[in-house]
One Martini backbone bead per residue (centre of mass of N, CA, C, O) as a GRO file, in nm:
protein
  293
    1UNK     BB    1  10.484  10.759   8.053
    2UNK     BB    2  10.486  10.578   8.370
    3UNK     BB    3  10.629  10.318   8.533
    4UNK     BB    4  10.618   9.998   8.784
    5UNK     BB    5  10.853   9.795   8.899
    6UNK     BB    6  10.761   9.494   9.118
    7UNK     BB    7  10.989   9.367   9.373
    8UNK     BB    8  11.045   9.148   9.587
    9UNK     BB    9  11.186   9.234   9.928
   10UNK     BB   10  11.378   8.944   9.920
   11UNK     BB   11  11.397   8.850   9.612
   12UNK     BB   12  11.728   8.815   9.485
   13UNK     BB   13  11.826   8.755   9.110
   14UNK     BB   14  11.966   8.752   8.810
   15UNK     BB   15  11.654   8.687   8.687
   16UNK     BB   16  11.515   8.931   8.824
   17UNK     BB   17  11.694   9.140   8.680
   18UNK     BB   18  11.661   9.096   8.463
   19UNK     BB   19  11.345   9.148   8.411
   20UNK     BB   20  11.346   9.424   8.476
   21UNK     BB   21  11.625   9.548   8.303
   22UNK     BB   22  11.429   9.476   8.030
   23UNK     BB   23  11.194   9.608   8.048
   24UNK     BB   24  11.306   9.921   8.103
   25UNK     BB   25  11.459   9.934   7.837
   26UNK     BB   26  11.236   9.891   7.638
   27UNK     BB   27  11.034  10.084   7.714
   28UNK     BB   28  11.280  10.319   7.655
   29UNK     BB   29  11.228  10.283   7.384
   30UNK     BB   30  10.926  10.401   7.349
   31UNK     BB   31  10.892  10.615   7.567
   32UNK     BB   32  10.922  10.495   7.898
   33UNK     BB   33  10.931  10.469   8.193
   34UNK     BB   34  11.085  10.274   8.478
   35UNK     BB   35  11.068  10.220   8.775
   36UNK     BB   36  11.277  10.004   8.994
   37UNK     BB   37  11.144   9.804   9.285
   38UNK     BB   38  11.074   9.726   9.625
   39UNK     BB   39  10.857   9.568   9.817
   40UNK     BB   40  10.908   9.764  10.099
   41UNK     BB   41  10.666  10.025  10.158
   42UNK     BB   42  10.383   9.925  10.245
   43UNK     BB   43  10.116   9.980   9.996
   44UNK     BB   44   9.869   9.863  10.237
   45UNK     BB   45   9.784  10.131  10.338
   46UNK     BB   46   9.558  10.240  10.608
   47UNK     BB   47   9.418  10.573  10.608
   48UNK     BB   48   9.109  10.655  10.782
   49UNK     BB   49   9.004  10.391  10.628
   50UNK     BB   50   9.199  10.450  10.329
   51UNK     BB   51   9.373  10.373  10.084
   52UNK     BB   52   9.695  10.424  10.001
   53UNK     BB   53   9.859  10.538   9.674
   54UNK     BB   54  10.174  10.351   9.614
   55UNK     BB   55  10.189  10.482   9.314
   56UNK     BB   56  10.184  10.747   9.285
   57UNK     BB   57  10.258  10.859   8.928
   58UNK     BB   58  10.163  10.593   8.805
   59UNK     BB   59  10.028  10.433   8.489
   60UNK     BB   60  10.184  10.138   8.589
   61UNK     BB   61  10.227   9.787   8.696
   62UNK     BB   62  10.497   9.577   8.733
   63UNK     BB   63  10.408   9.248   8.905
   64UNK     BB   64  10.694   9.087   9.057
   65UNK     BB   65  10.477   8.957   9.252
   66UNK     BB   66  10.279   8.782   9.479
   67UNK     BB   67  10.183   9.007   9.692
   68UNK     BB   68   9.847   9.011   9.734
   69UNK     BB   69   9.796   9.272   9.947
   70UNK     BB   70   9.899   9.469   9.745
   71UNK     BB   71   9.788   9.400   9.470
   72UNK     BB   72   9.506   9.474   9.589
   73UNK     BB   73   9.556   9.789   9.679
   74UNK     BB   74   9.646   9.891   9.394
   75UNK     BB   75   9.384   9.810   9.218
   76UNK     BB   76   9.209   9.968   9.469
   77UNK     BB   77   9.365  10.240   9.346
   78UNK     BB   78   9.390  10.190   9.003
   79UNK     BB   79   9.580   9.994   8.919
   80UNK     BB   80   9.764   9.896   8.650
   81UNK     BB   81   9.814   9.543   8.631
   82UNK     BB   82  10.096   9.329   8.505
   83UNK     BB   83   9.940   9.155   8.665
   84UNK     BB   84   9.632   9.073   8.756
   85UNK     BB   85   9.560   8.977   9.079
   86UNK     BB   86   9.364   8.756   9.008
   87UNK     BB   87   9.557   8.616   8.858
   88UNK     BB   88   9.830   8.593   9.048
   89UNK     BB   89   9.656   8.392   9.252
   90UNK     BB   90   9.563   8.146   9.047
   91UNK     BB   91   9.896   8.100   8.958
   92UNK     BB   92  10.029   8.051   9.276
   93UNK     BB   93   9.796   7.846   9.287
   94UNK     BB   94   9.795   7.502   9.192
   95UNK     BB   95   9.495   7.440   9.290
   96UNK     BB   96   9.370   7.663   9.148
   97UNK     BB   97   9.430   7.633   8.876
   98UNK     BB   98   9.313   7.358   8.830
   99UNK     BB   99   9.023   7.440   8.910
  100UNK     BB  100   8.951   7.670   8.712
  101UNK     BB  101   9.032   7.471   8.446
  102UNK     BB  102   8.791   7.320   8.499
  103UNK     BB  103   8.545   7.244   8.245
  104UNK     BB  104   8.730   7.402   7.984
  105UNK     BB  105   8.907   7.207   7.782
  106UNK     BB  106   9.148   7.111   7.978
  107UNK     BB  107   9.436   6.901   7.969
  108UNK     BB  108   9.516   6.694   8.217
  109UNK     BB  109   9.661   6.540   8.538
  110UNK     BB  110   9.553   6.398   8.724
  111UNK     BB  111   9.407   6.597   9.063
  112UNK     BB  112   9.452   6.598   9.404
  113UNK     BB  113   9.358   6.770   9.646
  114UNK     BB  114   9.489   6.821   9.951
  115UNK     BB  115   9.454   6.788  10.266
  116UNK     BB  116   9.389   7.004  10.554
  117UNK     BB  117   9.599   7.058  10.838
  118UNK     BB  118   9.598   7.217  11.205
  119UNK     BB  119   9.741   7.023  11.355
  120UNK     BB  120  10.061   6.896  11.406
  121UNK     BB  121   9.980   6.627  11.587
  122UNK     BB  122   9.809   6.494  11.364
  123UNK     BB  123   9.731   6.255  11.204
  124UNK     BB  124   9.736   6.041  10.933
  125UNK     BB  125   9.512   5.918  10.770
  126UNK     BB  126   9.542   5.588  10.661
  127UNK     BB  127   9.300   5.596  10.396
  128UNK     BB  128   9.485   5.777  10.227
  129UNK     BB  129   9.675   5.628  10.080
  130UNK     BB  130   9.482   5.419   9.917
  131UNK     BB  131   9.338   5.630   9.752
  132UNK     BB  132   9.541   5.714   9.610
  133UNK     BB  133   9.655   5.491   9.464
  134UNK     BB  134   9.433   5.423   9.331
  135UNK     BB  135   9.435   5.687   9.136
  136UNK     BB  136   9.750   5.708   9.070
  137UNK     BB  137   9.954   5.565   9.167
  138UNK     BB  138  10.297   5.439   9.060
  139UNK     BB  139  10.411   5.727   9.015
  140UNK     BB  140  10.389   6.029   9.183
  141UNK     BB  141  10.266   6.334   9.279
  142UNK     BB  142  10.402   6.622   9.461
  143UNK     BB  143  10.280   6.922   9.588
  144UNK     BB  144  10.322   7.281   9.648
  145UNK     BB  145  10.120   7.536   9.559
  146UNK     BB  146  10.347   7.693   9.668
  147UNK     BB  147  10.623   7.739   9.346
  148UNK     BB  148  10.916   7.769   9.206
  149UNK     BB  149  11.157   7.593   8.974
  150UNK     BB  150  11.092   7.334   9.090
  151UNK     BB  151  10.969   7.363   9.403
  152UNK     BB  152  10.797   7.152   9.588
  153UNK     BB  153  10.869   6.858   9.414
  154UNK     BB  154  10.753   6.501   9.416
  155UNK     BB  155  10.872   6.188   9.394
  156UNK     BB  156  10.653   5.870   9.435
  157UNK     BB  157  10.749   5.535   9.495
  158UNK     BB  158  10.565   5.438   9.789
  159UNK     BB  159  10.437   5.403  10.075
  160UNK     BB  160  10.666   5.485  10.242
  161UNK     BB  161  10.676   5.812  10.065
  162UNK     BB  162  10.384   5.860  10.121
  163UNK     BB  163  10.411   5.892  10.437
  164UNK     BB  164  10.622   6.116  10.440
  165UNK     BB  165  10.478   6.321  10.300
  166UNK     BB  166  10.254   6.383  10.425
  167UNK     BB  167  10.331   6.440  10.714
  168UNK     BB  168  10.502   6.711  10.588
  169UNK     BB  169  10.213   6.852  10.429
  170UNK     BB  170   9.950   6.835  10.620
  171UNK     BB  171   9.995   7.200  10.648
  172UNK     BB  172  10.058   7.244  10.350
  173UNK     BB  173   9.970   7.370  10.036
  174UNK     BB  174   9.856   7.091   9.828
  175UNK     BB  175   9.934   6.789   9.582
  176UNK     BB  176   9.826   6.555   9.370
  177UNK     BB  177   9.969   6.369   9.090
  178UNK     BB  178  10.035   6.241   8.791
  179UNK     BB  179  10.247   6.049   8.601
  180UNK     BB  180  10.466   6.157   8.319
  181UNK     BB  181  10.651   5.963   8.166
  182UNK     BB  182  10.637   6.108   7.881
  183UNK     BB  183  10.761   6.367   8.048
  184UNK     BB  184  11.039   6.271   8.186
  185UNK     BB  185  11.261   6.534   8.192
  186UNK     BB  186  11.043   6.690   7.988
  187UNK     BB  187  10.913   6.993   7.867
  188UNK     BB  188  10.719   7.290   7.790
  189UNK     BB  189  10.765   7.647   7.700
  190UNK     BB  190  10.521   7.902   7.726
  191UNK     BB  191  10.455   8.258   7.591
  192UNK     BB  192  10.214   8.457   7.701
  193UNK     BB  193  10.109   8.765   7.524
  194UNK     BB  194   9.872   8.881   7.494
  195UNK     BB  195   9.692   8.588   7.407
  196UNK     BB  196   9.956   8.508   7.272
  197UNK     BB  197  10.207   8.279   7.132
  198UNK     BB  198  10.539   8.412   7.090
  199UNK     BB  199  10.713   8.126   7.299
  200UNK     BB  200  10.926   7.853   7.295
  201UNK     BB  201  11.076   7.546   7.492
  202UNK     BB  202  11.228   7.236   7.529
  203UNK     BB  203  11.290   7.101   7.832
  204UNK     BB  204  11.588   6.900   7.920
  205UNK     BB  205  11.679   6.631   8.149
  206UNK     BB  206  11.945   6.397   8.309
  207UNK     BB  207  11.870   6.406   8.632
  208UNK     BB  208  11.549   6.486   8.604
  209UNK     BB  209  11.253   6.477   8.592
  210UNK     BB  210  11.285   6.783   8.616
  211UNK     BB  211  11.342   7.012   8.363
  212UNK     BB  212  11.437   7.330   8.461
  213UNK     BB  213  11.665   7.533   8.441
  214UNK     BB  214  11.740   7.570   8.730
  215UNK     BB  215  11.790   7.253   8.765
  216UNK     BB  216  11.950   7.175   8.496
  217UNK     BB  217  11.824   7.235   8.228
  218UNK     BB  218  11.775   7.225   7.852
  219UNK     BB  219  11.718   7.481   7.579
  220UNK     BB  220  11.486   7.463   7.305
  221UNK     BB  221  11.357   7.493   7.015
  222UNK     BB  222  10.999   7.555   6.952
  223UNK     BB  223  10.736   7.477   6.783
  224UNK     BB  224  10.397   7.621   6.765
  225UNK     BB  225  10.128   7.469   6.695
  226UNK     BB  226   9.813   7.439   6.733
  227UNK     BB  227   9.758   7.293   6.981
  228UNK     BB  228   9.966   7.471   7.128
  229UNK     BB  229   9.829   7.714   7.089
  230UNK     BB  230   9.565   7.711   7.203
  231UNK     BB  231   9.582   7.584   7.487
  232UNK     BB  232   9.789   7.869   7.583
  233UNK     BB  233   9.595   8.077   7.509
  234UNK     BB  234   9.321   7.987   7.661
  235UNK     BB  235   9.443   7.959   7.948
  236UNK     BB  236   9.545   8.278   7.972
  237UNK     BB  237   9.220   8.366   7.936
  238UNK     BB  238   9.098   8.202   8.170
  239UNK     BB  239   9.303   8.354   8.405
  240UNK     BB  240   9.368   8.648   8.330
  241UNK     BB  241   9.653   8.725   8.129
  242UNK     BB  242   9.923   8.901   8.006
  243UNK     BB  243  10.105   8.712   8.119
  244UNK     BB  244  10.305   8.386   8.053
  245UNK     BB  245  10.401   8.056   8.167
  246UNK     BB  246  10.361   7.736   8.005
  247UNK     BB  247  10.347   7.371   8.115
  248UNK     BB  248  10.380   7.101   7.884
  249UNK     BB  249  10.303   6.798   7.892
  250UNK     BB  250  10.326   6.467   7.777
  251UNK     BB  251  10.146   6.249   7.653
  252UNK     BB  252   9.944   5.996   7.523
  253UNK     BB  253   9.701   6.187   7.348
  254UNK     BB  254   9.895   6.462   7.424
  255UNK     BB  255   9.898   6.765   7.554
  256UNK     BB  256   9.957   6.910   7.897
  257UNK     BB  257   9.901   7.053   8.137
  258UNK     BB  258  10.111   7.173   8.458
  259UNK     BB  259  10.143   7.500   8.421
  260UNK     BB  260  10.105   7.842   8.549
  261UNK     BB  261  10.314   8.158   8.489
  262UNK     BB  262  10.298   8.501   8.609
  263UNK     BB  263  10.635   8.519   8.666
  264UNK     BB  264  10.806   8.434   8.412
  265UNK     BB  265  11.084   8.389   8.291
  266UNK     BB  266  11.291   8.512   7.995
  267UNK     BB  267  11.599   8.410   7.957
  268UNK     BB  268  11.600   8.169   7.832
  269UNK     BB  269  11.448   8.198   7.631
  270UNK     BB  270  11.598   8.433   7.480
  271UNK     BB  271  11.862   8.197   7.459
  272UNK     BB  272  11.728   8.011   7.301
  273UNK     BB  273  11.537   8.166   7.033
  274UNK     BB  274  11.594   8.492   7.006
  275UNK     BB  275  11.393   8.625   7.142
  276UNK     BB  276  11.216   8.952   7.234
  277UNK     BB  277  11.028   8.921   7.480
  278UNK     BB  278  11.043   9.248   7.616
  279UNK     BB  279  10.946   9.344   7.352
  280UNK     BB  280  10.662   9.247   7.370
  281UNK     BB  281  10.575   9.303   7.625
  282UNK     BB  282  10.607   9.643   7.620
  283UNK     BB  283  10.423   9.693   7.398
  284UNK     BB  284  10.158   9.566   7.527
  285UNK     BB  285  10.175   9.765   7.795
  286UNK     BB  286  10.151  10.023   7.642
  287UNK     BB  287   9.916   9.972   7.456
  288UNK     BB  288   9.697   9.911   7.645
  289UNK     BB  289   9.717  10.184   7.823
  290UNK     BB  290   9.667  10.367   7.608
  291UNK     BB  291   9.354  10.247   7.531
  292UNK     BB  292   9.256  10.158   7.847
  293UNK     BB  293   9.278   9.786   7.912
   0.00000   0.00000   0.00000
């Protein structure tokens, strides 16, 4: 068996390596080979009216890049992605996350998808601050729908920068989102694998609302409740995901989910609570394939 692992082409942190040589190592455990590349290579090319299969000679493919066109022509050309197509696209854009989950029995905070403005020299609408203001109050959090690590999150403390974020975001796909004061600087992080929850942990910043460990949070070990077991399982479940990190937040009247990332760094995690995310990612992806599932 021999595996694709592909990161994006331009963005390379010690998180992406670390995360892609975490699995390749495991991998080489298990018996699994796995070459590390650059999604660099045109992968979603269509020759004589037909796509080549920029992975032949691969039995799957772990998909650490957001880049929907390829992952489409990979999928299109029978590659095992891990995740699939579909989930990456659900969890990479948080207002389609947000609205995939309604209606499903998942607790959320109340949440706006922003209207979408396609003139730059456009005003923005005045009755649009009255109506956010009704809804969510003050602070309200805005969110850009593409982004990880805790960037393009904002909080908003009053009419003044609710007019100045509308302004910057009106041609953006973003969101607004209630603030949840109870979780204000601290939140949860947990993993999902094969629809398990496997490893959790707290994290609490001392200087920003947001919690991210990239943005100066820190993690502590999590139990993993029954409440919290199912939230998250189901979530990733709903979602059509093999792996994920879920994110959520305090609120008054239990745990409201907050975000899920398709392609969550795990080396936090396995600082923080000693367990080896990599190793249980691998065994699922070789288990999943020898399969066929």
């Amino acid at each position: 068996m021999k595996g694709l692992i592909l990161n994006n082409a331009y963005y390379e942190t010690p998180s992406t390596s670390y995360q892609g040589e975490r699995l390749a190592a495991e991998l080489k455990k298990l018996g699994v080979s796995a070459d590390i590349k650059k999604n660099d290579f045109f992968g979603a090319e269509i020759k004589d009216g037909n796509l080549e299969n920029a992975a032949a000679g691969y039995d799957f493919c772990v998909y650490l890049d957001k880049d929907k066109y390829v992952s489409y022509a990979l999928e299109k050309c029978g590659v095992r992605l891990f995740n699939r197509h579909e989930a990456i696209q659900l969890c990479d854009d948080k207002a389609l996350t947000s609205l995939r989950l309604a209606n499903c029995g998942i607790p959320m905070p109340k949440t706006v998808p922003g209207l979408l403005c396609y003139d730059p020299s456009a005003a923005v609408l005045p009755g649009i601050y009255s109506v956010l203001e009704q809804k969510l109050g003050y602070p309200m959090v805005a969110k850009q729908c593409y982004g990880s690590l805790g960037k393009f999150v904002y909080k908003i403390e009053n009419r003044a920068e609710l007019e100045e974020k509308c302004r910057e975001l009106k041609c953006t796909p973003h969101l607004f989102q209630q603030f949840i004061s109870g979780s204000a600087g601290r939140d949860i992080r947990v993993i999902v694998i094969g629809g398990k929850a496997v490893a959790a942990m707290e994290r609490k910043s001392k200087t920003d609302f947001r919690s991210n460990v990239e943005l100066g949070g820190v993690g502590t070990p999590k139990e993993i409740d029954q409440k919290l077991k199912t939230l998250c399982e189901k979530t990733a479940n709903l979602l059509g995901l093999d792996y994920c990190g879920i994110d959520i937040l305090y609120g008054e009247e239990g745990y409201l989910l907050c975000e899920v990332n398709s392609n969550a760094f795990f080396g936090g995690m396995e600082r923080a609570t000693g367990i080896n995310v990599a190793k249980l990612y691998a065994e699922h992806i070789a288990a999943a394939v020898s399969s066929g599932l």
